[in-house]
C-alpha positions, 0 to 999 in steps of 0.5 A: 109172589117170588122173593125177588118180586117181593123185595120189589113191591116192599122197595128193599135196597139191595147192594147193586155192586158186583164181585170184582171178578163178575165186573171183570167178566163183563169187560170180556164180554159185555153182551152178557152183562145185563142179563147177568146182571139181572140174574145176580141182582135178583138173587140178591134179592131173594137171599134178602127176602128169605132172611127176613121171612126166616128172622120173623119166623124165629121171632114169631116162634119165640113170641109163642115160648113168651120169649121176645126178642129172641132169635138164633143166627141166620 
């Protein structure tokens, strides 16, 4: 499953406000706007996602080393 999928199925809220400078260039041209705005949401969503999986791994990790709860920076 992708990470984008994934966020989906697990009903992860992403923040669906966009960069002033994209909201912009969708005034310009709005044809491009749902198609972009999918693309943006979607990578949202796996940055998200990978965050999380890499937290847990780090947890995981430390659990092993009898270290709970620890975990270095993102």
């Amino acid at each position: 499953m992708k990470y984008h999928e994934l966020a989906d199925f697990l009903d992860l809220v992403v923040d669906e406000k966009l960069p002033k400078e994209v909201a912009e260039d969708f005034k310009c041209d709005p044809t491009l706007y749902r198609k972009d705005f999918d693309r943006i949401i979607r990578r949202k969503k796996t940055v998200l996602v990978s965050r999380h999986l890499s937290i847990a791994r780090q947890y995981i990790e430390n659990v092993g080393k009898g270290e709970f709860p620890k975990r270095r920076g993102r």
